[in-house]
PDB file of N, CA, C and O in Angstrom:
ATOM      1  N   UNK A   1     104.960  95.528 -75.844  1.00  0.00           N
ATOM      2  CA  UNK A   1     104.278  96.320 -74.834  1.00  0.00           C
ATOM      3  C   UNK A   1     103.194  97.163 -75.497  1.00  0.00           C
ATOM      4  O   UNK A   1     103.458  97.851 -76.482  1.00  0.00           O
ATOM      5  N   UNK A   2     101.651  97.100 -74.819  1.00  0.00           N
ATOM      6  CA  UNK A   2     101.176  97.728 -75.142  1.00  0.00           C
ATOM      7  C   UNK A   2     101.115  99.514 -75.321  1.00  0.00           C
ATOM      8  O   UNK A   2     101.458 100.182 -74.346  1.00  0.00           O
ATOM      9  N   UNK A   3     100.694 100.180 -76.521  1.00  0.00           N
ATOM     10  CA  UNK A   3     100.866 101.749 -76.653  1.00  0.00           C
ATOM     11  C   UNK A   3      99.701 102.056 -75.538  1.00  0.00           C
ATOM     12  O   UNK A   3      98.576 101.606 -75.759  1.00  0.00           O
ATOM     13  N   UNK A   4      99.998 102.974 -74.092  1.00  0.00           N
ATOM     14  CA  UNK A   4      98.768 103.073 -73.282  1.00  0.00           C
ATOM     15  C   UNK A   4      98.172 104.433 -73.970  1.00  0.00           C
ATOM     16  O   UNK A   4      97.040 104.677 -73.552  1.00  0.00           O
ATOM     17  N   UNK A   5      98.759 105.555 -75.108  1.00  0.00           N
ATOM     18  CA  UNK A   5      98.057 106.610 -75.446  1.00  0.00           C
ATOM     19  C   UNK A   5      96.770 106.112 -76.415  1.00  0.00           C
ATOM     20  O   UNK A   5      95.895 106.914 -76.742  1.00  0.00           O
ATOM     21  N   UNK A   6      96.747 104.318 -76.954  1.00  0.00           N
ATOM     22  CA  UNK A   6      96.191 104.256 -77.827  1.00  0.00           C
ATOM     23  C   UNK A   6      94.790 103.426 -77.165  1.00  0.00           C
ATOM     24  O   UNK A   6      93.786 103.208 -77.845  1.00  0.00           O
ATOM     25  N   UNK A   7      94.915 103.070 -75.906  1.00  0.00           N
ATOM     26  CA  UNK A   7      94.451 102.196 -75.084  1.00  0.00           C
ATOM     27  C   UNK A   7      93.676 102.925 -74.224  1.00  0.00           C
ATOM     28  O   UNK A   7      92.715 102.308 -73.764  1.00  0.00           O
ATOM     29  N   UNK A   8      93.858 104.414 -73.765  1.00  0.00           N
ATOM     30  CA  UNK A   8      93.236 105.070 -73.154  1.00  0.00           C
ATOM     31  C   UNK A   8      92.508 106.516 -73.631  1.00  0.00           C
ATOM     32  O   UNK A   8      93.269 107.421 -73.974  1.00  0.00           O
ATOM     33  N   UNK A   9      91.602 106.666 -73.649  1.00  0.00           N
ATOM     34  CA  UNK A   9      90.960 107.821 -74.229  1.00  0.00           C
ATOM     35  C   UNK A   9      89.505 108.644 -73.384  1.00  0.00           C
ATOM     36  O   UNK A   9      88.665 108.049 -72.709  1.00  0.00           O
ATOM     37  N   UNK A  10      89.531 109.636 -73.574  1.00  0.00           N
ATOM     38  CA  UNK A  10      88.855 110.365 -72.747  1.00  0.00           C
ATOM     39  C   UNK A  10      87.675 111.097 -73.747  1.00  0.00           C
ATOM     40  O   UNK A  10      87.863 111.415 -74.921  1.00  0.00           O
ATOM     41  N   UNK A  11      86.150 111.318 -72.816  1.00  0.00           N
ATOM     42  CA  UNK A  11      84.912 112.080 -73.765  1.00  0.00           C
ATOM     43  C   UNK A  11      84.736 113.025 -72.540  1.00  0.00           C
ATOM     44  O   UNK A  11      84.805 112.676 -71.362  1.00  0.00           O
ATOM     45  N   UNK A  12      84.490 114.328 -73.031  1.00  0.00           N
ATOM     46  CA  UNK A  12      84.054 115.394 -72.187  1.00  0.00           C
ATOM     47  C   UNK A  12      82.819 115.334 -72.277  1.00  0.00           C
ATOM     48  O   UNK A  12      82.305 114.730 -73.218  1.00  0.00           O
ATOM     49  N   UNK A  13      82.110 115.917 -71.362  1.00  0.00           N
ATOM     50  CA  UNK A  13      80.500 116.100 -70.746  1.00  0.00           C
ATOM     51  C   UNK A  13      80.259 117.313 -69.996  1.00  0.00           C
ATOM     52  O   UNK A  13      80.931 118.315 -70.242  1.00  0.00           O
ATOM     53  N   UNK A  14      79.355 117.314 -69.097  1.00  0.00           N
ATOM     54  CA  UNK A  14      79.215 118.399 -68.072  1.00  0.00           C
ATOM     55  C   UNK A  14      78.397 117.535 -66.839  1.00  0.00           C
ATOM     56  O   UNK A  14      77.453 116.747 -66.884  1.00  0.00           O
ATOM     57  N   UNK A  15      78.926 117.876 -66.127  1.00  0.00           N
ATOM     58  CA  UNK A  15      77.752 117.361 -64.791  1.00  0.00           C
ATOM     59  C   UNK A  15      76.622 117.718 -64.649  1.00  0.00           C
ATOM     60  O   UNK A  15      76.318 118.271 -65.706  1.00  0.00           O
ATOM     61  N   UNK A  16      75.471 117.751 -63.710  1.00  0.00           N
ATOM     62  CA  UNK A  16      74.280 118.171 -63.290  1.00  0.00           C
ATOM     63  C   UNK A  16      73.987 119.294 -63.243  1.00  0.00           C
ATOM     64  O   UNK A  16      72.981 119.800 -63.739  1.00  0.00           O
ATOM     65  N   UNK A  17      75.280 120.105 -62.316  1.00  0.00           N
ATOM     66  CA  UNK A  17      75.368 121.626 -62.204  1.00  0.00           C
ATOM     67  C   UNK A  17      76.084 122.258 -63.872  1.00  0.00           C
ATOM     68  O   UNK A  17      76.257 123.463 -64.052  1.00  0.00           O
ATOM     69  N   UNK A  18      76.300 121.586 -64.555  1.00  0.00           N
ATOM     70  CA  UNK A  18      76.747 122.289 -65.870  1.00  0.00           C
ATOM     71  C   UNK A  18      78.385 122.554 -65.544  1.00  0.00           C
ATOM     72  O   UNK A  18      78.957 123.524 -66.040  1.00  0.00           O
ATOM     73  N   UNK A  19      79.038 121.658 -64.718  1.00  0.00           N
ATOM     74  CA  UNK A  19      80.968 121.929 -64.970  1.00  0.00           C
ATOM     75  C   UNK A  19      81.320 120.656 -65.776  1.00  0.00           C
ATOM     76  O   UNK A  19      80.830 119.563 -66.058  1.00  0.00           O
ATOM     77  N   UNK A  20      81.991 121.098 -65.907  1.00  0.00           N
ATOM     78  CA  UNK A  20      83.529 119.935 -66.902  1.00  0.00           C
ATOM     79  C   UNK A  20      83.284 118.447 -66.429  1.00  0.00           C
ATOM     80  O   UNK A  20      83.656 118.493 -65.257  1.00  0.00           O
ATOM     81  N   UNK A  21      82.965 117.454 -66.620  1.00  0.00           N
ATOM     82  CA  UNK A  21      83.416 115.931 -66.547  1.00  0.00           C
ATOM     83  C   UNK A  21      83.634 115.440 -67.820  1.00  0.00           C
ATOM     84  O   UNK A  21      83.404 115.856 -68.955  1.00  0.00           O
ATOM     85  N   UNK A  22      84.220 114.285 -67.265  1.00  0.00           N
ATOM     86  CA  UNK A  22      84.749 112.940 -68.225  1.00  0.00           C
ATOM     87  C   UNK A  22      84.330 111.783 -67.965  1.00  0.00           C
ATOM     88  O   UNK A  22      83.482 111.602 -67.092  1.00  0.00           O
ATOM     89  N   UNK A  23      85.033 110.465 -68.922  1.00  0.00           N
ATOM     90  CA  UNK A  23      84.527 109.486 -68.650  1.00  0.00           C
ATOM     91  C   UNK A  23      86.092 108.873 -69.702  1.00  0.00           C
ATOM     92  O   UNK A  23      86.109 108.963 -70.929  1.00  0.00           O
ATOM     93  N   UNK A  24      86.849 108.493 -69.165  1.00  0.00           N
ATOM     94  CA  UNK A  24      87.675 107.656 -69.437  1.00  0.00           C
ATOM     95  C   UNK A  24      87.881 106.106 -69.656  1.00  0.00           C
ATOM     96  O   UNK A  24      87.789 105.339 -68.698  1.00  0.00           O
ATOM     97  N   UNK A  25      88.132 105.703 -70.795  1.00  0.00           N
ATOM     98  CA  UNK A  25      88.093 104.295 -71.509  1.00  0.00           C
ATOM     99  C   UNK A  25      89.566 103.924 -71.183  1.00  0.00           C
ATOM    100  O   UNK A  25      90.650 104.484 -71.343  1.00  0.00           O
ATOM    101  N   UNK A  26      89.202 102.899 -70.728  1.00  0.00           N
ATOM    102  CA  UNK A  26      90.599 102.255 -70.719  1.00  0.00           C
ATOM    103  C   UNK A  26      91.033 100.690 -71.092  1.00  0.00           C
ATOM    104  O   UNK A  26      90.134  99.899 -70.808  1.00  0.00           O
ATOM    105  N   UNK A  27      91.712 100.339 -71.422  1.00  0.00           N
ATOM    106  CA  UNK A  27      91.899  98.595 -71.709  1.00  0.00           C
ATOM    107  C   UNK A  27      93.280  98.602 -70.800  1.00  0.00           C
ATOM    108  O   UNK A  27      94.350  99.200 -70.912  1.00  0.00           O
ATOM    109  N   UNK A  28      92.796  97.735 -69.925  1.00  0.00           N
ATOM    110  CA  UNK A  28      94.276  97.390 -68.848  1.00  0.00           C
ATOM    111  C   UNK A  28      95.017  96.356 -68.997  1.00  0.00           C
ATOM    112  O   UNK A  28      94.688  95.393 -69.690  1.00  0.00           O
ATOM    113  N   UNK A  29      96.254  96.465 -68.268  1.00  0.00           N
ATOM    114  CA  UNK A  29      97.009  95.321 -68.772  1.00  0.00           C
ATOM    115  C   UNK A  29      96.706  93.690 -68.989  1.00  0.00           C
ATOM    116  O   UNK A  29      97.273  92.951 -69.793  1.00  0.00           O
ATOM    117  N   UNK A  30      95.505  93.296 -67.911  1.00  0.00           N
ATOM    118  CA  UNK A  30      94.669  92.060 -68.119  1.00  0.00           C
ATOM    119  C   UNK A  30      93.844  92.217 -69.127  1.00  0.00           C
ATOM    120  O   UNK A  30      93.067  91.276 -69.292  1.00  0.00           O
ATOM    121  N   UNK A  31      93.726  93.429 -70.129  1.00  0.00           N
ATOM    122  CA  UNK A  31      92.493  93.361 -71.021  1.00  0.00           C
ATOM    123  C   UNK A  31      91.026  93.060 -70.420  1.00  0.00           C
ATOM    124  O   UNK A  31      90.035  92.480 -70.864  1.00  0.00           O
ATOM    125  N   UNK A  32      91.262  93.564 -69.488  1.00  0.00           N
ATOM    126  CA  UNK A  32      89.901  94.168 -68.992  1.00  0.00           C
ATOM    127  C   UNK A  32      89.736  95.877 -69.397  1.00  0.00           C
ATOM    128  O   UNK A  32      90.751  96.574 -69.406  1.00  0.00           O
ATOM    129  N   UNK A  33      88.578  96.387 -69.679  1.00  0.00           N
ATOM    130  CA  UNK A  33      88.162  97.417 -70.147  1.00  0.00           C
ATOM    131  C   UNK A  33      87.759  98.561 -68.711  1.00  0.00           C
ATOM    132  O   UNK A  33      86.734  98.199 -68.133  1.00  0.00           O
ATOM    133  N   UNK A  34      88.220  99.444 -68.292  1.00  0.00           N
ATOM    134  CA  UNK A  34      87.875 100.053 -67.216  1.00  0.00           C
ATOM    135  C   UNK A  34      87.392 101.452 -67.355  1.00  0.00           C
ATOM    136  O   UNK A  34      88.174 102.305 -67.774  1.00  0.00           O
ATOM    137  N   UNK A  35      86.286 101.729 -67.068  1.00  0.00           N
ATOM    138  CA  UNK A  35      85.774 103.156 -67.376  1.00  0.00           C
ATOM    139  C   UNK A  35      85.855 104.165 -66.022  1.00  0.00           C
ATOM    140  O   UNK A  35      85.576 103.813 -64.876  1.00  0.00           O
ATOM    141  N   UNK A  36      86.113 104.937 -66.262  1.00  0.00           N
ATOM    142  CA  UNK A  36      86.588 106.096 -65.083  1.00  0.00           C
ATOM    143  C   UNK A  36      86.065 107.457 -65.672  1.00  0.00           C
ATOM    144  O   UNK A  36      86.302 108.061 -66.718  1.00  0.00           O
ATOM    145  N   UNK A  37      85.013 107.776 -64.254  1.00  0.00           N
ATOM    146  CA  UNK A  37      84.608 109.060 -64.132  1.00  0.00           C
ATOM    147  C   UNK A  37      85.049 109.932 -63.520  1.00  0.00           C
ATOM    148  O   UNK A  37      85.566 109.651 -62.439  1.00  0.00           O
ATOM    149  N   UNK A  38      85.018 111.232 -63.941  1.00  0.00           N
ATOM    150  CA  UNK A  38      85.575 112.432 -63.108  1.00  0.00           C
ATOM    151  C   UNK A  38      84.184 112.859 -61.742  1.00  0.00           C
ATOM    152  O   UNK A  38      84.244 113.554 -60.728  1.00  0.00           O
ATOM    153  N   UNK A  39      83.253 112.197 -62.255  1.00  0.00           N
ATOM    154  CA  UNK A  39      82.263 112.956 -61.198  1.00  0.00           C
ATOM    155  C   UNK A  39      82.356 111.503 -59.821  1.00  0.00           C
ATOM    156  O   UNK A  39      82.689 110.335 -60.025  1.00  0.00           O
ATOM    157  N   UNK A  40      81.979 112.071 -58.640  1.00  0.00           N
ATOM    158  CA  UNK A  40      81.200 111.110 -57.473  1.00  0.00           C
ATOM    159  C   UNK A  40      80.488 110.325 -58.327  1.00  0.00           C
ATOM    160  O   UNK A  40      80.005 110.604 -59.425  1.00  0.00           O
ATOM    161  N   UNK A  41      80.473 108.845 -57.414  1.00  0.00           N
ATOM    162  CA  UNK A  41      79.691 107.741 -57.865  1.00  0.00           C
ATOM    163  C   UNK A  41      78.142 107.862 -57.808  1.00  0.00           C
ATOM    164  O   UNK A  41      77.466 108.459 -56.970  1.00  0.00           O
ATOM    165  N   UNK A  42      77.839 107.333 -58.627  1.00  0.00           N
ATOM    166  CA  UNK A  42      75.979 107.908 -58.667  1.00  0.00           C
ATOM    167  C   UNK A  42      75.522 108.959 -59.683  1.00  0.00           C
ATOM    168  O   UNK A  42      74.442 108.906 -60.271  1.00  0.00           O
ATOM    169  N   UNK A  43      76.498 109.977 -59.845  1.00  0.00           N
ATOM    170  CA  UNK A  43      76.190 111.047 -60.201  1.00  0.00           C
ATOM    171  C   UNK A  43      76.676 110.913 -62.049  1.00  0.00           C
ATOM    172  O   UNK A  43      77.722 110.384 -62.424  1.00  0.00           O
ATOM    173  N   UNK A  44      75.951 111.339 -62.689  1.00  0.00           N
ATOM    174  CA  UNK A  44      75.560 110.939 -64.184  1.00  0.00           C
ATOM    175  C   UNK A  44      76.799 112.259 -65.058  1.00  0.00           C
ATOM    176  O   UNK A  44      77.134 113.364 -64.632  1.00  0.00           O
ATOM    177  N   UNK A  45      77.144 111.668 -66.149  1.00  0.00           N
ATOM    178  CA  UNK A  45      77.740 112.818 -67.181  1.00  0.00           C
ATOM    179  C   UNK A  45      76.349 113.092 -68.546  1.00  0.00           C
ATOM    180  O   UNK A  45      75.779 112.495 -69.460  1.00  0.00           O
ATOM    181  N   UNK A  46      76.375 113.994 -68.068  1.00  0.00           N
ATOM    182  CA  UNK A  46      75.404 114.501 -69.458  1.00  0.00           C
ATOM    183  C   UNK A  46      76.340 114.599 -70.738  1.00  0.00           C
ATOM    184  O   UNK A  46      77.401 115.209 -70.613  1.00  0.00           O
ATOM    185  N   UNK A  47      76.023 114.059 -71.909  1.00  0.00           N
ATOM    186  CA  UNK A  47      76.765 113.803 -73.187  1.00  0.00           C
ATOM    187  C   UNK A  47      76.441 114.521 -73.698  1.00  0.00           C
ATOM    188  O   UNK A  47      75.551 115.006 -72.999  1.00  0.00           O
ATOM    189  N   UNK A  48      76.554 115.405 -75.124  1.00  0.00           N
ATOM    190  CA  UNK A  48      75.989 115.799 -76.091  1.00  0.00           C
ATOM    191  C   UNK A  48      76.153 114.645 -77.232  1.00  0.00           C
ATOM    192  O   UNK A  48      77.168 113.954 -77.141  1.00  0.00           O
ATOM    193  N   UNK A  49      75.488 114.446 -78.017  1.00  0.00           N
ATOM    194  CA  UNK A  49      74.902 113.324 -79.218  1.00  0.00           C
ATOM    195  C   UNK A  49      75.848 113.446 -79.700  1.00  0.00           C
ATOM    196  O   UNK A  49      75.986 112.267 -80.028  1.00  0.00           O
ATOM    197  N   UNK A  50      77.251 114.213 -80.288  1.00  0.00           N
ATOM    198  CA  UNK A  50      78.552 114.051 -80.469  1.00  0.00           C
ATOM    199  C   UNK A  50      79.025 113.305 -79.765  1.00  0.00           C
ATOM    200  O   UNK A  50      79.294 112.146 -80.080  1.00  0.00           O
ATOM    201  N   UNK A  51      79.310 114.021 -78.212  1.00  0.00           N
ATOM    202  CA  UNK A  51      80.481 113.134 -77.532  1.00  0.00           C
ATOM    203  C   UNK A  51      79.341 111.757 -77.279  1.00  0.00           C
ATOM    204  O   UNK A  51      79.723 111.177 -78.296  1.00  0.00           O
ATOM    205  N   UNK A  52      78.736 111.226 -76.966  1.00  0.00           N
ATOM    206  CA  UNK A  52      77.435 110.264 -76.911  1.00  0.00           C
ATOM    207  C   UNK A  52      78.078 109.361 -77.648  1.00  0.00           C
ATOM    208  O   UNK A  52      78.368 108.255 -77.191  1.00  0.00           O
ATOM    209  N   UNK A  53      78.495 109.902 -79.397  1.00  0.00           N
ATOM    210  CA  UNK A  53      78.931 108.848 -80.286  1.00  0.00           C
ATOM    211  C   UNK A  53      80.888 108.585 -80.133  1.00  0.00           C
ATOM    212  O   UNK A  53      81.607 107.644 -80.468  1.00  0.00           O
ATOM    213  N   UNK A  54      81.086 109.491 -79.687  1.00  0.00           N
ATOM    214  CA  UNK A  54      82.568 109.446 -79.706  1.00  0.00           C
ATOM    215  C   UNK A  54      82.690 107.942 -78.431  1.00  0.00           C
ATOM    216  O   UNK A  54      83.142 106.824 -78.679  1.00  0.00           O
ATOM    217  N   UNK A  55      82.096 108.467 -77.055  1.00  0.00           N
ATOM    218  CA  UNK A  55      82.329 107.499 -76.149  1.00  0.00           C
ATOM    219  C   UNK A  55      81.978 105.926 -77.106  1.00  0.00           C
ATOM    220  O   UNK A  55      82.687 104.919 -77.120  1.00  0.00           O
ATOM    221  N   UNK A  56      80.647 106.152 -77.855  1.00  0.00           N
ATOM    222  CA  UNK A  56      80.505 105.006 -78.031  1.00  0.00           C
ATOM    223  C   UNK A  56      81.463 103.868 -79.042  1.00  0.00           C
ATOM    224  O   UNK A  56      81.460 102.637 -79.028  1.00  0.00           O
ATOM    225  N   UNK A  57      82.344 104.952 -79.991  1.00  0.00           N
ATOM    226  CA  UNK A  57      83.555 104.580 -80.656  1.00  0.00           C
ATOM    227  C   UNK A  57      84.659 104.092 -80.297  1.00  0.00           C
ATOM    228  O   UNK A  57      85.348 103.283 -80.918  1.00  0.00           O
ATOM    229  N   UNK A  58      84.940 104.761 -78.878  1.00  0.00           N
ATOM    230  CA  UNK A  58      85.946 104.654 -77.986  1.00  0.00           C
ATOM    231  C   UNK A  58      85.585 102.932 -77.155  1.00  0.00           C
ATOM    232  O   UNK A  58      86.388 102.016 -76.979  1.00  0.00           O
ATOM    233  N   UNK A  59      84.269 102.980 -76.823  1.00  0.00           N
ATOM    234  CA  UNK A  59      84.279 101.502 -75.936  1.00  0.00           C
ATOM    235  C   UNK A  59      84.493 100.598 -77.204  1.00  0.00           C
ATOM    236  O   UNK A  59      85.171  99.627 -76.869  1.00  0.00           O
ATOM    237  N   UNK A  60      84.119 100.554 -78.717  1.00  0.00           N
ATOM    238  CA  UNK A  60      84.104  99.647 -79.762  1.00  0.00           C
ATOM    239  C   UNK A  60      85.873  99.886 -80.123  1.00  0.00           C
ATOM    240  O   UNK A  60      86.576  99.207 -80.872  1.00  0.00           O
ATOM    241  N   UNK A  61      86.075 100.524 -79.688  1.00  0.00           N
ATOM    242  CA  UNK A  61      87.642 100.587 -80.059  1.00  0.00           C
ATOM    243  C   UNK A  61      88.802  99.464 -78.977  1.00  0.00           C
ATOM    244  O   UNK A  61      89.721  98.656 -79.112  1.00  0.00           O
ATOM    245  N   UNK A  62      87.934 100.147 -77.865  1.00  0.00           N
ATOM    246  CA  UNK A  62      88.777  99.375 -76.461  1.00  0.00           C
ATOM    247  C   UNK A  62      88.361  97.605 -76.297  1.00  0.00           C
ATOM    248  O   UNK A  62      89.107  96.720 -75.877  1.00  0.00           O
ATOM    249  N   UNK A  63      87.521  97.526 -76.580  1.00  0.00           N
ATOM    250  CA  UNK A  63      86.402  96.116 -77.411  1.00  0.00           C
ATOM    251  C   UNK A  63      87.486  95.186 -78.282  1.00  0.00           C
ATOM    252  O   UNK A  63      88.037  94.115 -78.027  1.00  0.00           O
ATOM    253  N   UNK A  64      87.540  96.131 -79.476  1.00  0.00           N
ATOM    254  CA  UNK A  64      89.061  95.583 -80.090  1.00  0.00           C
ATOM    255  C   UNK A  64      90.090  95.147 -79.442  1.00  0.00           C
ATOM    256  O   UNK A  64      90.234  93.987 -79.056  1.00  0.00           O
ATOM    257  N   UNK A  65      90.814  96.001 -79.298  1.00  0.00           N
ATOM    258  CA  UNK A  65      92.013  95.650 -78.617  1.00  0.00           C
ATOM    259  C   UNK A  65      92.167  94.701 -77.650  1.00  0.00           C
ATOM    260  O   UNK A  65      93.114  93.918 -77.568  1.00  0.00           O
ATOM    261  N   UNK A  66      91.035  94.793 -76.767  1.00  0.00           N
ATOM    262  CA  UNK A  66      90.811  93.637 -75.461  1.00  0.00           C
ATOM    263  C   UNK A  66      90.775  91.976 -76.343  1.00  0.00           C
ATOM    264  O   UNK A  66      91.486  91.011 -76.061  1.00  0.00           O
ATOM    265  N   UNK A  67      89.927  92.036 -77.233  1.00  0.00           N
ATOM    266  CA  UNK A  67      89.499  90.499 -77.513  1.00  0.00           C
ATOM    267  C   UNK A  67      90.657  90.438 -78.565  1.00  0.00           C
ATOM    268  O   UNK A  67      90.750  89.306 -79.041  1.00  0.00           O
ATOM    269  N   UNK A  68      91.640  91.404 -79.106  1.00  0.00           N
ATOM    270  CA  UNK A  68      92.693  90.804 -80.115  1.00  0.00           C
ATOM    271  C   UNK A  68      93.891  90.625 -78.971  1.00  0.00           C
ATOM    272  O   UNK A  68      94.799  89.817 -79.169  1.00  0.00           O
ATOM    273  N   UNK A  69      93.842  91.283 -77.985  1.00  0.00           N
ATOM    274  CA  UNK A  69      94.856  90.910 -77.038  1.00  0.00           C
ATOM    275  C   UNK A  69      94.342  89.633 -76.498  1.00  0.00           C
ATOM    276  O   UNK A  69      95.151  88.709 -76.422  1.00  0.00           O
ATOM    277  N   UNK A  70      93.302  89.463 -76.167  1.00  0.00           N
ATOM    278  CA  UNK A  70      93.411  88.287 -75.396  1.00  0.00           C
ATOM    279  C   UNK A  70      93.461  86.911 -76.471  1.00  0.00           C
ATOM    280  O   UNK A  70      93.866  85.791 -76.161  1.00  0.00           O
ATOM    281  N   UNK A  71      92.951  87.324 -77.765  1.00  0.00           N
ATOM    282  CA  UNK A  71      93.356  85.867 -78.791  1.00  0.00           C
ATOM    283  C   UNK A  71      94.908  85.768 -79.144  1.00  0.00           C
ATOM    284  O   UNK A  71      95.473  84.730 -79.488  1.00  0.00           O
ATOM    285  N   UNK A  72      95.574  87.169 -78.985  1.00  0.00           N
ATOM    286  CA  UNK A  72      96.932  86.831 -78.729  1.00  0.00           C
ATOM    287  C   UNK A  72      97.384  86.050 -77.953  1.00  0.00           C
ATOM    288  O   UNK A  72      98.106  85.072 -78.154  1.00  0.00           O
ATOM    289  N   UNK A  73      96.871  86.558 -76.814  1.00  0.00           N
ATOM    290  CA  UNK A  73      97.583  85.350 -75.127  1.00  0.00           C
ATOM    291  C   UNK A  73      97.115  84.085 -75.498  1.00  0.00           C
ATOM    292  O   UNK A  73      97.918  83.175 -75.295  1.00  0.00           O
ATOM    293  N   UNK A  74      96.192  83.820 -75.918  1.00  0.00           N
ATOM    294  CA  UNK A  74      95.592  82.646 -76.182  1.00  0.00           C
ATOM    295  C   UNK A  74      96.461  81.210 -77.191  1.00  0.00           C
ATOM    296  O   UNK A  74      96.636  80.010 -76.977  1.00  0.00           O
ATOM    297  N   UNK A  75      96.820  82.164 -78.319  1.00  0.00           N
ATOM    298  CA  UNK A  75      97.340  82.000 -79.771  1.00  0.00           C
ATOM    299  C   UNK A  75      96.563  81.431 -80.758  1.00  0.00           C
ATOM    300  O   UNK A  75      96.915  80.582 -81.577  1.00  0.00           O
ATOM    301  N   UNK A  76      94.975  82.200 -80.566  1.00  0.00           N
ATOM    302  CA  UNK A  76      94.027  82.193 -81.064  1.00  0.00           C
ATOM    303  C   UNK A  76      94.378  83.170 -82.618  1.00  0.00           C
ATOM    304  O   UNK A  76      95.011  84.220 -82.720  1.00  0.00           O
ATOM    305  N   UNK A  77      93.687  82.340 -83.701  1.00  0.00           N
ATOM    306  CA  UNK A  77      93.949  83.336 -85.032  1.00  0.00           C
ATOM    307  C   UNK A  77      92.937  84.184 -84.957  1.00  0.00           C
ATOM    308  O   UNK A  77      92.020  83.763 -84.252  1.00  0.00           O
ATOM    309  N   UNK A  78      92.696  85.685 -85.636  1.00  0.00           N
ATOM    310  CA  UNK A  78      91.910  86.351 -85.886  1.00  0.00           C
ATOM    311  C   UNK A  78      91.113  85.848 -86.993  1.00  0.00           C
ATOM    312  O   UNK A  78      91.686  85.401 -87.986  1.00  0.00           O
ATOM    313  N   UNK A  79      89.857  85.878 -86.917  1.00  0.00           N
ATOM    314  CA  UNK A  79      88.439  85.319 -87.893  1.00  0.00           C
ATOM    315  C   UNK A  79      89.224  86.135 -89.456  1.00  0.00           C
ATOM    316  O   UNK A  79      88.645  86.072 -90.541  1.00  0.00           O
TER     317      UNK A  79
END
């Protein structure tokens, strides 16, 4: 069974008006990758160039896991 604390991870931001959002990474049980915002649809998270790079660690992380899970299901070897 997959670990979901290792599978799911969260980057803080601020909204438009300057409050609290997120943007949540997730790899789901199909190994599909699902991103989830705290703000209304449409409406943008402002990053700082930190969290900017963290999110972008986090999708290369969830990236992993998705394509080694799915060469698992497969019984595909890793390169």
């Amino acid at each position: 069974m997959r670990d979901r604390r290792r599978t799911r991870q969260s980057t803080e931001g601020v909204d438009q008006l300057g409050g609290p959002a997120h943007v949540e990474v997730e790899v789901r049980d199909d190994d599909r990758i699902a991103l989830t915002s705290s703000t209304p649809p449409g409406e943008p998270i402002l990053f700082s160039a930190e969290s900017a790079a963290q999110l972008r660690n986090q999708l290369g992380d969830a990236l992993t896991v998705s394509l080694r899970d799915a060469r698992t299901a497969r019984g595909c070897k890793a390169p």
